[in-house]
C-alpha positions as CSV (number, residue, x, y, z in Angstrom):
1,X,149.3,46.4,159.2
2,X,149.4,48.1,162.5
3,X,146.4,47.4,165.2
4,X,145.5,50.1,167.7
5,X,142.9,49.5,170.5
6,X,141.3,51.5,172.3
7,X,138.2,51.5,175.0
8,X,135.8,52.1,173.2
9,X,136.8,50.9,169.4
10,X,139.2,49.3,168.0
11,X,141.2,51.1,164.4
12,X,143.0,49.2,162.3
13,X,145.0,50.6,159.3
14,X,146.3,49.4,156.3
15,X,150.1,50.6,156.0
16,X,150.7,47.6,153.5
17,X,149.9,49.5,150.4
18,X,149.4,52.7,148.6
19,X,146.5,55.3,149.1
20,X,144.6,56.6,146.8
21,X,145.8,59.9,147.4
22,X,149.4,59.2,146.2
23,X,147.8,59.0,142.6
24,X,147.4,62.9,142.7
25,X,150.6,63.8,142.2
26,X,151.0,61.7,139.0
27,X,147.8,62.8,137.4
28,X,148.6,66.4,137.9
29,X,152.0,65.7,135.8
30,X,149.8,64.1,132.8
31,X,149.9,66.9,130.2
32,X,146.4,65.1,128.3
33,X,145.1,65.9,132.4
34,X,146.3,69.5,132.3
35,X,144.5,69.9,128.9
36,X,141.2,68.7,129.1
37,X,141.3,70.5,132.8
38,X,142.6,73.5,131.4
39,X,139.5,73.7,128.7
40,X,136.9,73.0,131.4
41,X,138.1,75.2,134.0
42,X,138.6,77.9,131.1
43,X,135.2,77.6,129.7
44,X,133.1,77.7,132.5
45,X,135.2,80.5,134.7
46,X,134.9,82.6,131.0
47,X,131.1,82.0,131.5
48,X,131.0,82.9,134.7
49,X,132.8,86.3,134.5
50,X,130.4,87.8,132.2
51,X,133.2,89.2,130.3
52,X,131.7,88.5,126.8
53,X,132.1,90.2,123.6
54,X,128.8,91.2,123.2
55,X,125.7,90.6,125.2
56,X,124.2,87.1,125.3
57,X,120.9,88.1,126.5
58,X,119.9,91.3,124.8
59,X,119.7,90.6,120.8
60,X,120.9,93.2,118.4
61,X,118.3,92.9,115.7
62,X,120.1,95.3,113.2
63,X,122.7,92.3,112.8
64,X,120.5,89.1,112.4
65,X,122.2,86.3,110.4
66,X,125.5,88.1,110.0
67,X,128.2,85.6,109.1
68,X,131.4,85.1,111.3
69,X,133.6,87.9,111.2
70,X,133.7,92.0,111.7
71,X,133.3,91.7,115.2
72,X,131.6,88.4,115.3
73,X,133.9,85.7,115.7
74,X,130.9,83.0,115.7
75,X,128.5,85.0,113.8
76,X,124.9,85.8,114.7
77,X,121.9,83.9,115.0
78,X,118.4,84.4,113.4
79,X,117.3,86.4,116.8
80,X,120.0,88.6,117.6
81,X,122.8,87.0,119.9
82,X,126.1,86.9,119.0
83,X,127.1,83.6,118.8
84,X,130.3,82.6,120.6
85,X,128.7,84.7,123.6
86,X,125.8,82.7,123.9
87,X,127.6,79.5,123.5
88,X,129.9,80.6,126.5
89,X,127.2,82.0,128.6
90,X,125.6,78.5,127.8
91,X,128.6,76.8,129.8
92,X,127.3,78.2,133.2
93,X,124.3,76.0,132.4
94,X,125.2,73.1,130.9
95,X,128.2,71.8,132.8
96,X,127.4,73.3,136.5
97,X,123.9,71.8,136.0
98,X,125.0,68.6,135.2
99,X,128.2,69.0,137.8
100,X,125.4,69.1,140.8
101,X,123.4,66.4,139.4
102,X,126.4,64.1,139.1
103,X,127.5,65.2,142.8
104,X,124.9,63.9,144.3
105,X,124.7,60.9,142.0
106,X,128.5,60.2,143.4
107,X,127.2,61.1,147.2
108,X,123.7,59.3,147.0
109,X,125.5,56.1,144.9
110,X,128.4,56.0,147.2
111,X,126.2,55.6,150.3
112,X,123.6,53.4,148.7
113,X,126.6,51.2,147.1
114,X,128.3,50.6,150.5
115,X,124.8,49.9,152.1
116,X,124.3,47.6,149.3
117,X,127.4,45.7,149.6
118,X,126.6,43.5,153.0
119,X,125.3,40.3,152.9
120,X,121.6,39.7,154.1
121,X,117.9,39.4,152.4
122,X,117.6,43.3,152.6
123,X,120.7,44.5,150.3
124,X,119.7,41.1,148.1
125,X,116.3,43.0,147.4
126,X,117.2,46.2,147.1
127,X,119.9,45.0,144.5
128,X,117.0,43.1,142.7
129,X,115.3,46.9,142.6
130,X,118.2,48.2,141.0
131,X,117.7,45.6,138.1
132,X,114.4,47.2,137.7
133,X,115.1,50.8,138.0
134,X,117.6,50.2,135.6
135,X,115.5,48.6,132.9
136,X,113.6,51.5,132.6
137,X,114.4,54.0,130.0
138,X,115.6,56.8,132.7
139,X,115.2,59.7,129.4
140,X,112.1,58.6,128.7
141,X,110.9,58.8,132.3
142,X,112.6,62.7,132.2
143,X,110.8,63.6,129.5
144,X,107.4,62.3,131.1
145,X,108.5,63.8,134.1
146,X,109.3,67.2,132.4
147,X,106.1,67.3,130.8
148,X,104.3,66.6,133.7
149,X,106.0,69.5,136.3
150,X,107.5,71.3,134.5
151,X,111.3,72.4,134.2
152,X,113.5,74.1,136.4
153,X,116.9,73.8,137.5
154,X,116.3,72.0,140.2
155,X,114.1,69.3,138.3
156,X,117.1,68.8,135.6
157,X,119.4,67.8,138.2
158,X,116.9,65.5,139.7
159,X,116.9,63.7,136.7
160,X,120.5,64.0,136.3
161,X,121.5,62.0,139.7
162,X,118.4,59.4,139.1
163,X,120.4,58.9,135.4
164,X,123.7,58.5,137.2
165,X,122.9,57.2,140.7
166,X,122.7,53.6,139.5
167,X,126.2,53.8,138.0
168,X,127.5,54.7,141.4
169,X,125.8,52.0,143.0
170,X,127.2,49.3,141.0
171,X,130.8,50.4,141.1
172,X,130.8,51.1,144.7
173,X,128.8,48.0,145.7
174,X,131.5,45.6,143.6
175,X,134.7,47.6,145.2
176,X,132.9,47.3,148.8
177,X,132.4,43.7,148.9
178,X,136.3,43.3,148.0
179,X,137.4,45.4,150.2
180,X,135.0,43.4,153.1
181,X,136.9,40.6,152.1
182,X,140.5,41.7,153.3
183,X,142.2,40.9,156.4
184,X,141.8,44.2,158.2
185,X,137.8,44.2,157.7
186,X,137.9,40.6,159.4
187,X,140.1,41.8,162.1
188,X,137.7,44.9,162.8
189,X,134.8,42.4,163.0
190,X,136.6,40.0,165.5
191,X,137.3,42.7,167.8
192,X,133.6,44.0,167.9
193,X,133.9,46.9,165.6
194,X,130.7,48.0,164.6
195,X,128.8,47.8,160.9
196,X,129.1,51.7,160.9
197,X,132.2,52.5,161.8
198,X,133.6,49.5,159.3
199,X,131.6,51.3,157.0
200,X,133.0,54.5,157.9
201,X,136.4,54.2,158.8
202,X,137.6,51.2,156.2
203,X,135.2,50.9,153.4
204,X,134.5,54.2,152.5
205,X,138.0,55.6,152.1
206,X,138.9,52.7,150.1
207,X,136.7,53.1,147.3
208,X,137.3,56.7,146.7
209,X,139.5,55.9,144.5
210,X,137.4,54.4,141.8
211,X,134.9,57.7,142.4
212,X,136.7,59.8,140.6
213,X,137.0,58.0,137.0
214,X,133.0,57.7,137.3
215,X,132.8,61.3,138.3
216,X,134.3,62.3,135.4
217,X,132.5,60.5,132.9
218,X,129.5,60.5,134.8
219,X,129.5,64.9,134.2
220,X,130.3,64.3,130.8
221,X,127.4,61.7,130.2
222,X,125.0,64.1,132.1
223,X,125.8,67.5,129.8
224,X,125.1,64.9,126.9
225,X,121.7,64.6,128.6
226,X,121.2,68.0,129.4
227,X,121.8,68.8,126.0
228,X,119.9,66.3,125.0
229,X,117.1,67.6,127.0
230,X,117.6,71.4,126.0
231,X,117.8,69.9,122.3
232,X,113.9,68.9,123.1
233,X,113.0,71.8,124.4
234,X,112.8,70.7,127.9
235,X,115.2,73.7,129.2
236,X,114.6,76.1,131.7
237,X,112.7,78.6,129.7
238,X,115.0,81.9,128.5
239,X,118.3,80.2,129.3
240,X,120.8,79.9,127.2
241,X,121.8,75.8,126.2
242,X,123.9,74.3,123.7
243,X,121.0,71.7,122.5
244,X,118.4,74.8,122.0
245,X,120.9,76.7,120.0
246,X,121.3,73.6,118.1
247,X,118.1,72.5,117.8
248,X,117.1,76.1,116.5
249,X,120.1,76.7,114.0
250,X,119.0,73.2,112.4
251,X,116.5,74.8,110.1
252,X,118.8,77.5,108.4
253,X,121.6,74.7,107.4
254,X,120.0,74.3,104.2
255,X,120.6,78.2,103.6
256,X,124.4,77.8,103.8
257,X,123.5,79.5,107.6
258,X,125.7,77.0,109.3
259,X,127.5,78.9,112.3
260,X,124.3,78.3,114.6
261,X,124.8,74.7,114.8
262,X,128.4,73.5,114.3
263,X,130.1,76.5,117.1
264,X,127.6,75.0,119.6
265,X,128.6,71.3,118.7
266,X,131.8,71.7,118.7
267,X,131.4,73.7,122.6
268,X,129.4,70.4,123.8
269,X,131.6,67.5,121.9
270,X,134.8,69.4,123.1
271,X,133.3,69.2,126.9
272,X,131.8,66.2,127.0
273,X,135.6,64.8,124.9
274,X,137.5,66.7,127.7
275,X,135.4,65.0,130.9
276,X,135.7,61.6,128.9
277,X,139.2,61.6,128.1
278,X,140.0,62.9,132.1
279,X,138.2,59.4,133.1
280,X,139.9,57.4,130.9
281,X,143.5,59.2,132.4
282,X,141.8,58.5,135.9
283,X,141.1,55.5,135.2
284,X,144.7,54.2,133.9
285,X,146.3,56.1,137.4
286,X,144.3,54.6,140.0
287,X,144.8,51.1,138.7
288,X,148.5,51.6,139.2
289,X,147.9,51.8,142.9
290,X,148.6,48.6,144.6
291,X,144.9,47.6,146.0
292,X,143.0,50.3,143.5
293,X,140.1,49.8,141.0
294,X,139.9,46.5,139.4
């Protein structure tokens, strides 16, 4: 540990272990890594070219219901759209909707988690708070609160961070009070440091590293929510979303009309399978690090 002073604040840095940031090397190298990144990164820059077989907003109504095959790979639906368009174009929805709401979720929880991580009567209470936000049904509350304002984009990822926010704050509130309990926190704190720039300078980078496993898994939780959400028919109206394609193939799988529901499935269990399985690999990297997650 080396101990710098200057006039006006004192730094002290941690040279007795490993960063974070030497993990990235080793989870770049981690073929199930490269996989699940390759699929996401694939998937939604596919959706976002626009370069799609046929159009995913203008039906065709002279090939309703027509099977897989002949120019439809995933079929055709019972309005129009070809099917393995609209499940693409449905990418650019699902995951970059729940990627904001879980971005703030991981700025918001971070913040709130460090706050929360002091000692005192004030982050006692608002800890207590956080037992009761949590024991509320958070999807119910969307729904409610869906019905109530409507939808838009900007609502969904509302709910989104409020789903996920929580989960921040508890992992970053238990990493912050171990971190405030090694030797170079003390040593900030006998040498006048201020709260802030502890907070800044010492606690912040050195829970980081267990962000990005909850990241992950957080995205992966929220498209299960916004599909779960489009599956109610709480989606923006006229956008395309794997739970409305699901929920509207439903009724033609007892005609043997199956392509509307499985091809949209399989598009959201793959994503929210690839997102998992990159916070499990994550996970396993960072607590290699000397003085990572616990």
């Amino acid at each position: 540990m080396s101990l710098t002073t200057d006039a006006t604040t004192t730094s002290i840095i941690d040279t007795t272990g490993t960063t974070p940031k030497s993990a990235a090397p080793r989870v770049l190298r981690d073929p199930v890594v490269l996989v699940c990144l390759g699929w996401i990164v694939g998937l939604v820059g596919w959706s976002l070219t626009g370069a799609f077989p046929h159009s995913p907003t203008v039906a065709d109504p002279a090939v309703l219901l027509h099977p897989p095959g002949g120019g439809y790979p995933f079929g055709v639906d019972q309005d129009g759209y070809d099917v393995l368009s609209r499940t693409v174009h449905a990418a650019k929805f699902d995951v970059l909707m729940a990627l904001a709401g879980a971005l703030v979720a991981a700025v918001a929880g971070t913040w709130l988690g460090i706050l929360m991580s002091g000692e005192g009567r004030l982050p006692a209470l608002a800890t207590r708070g956080l037992d009761v936000f949590q024991a509320v049904p958070l999807l119910v509350v969307a729904v409610a609160v869906i019905g109530l304002v409507g939808t838009s984009r900007t609502i969904l990822v509302v709910i989104i961070a409020a789903i996920n926010t929580p989960l921040f704050i508890r992992l970053v509130q238990s990493e912050a009070r171990l971190v405030r309990q090694r030797g170079y926190v003390t040593v900030a704190r006998i040498h006048g440091v201020s709260e802030g720039t502890i907070r800044r300078r010492h606690i912040l980078p050195n829970v980081t590293g267990v962000l990005f496993p909850q990241f992950s898994l957080s995205i992966g939780y929220a498209i299960a929510s916004v599909g779960a959400l489009s599956f109610l028919g709480l989606s923006e109206p006229g956008s395309a979303s794997w739970g409305s394609m699901i929920k509207a193939g439903i009724p033609l799988l007892p005609l043997n009309q199956w392509w509307m529901v499985v091809f949209p499935s399989l598009a959201l269990f793959s994503v929210v399978l690839a997102f998992s399985e990159l916070s499990h690999r994550l996970q396993g990297h960072v607590e290699q690090i000397p003085g990572g997650a616990r």
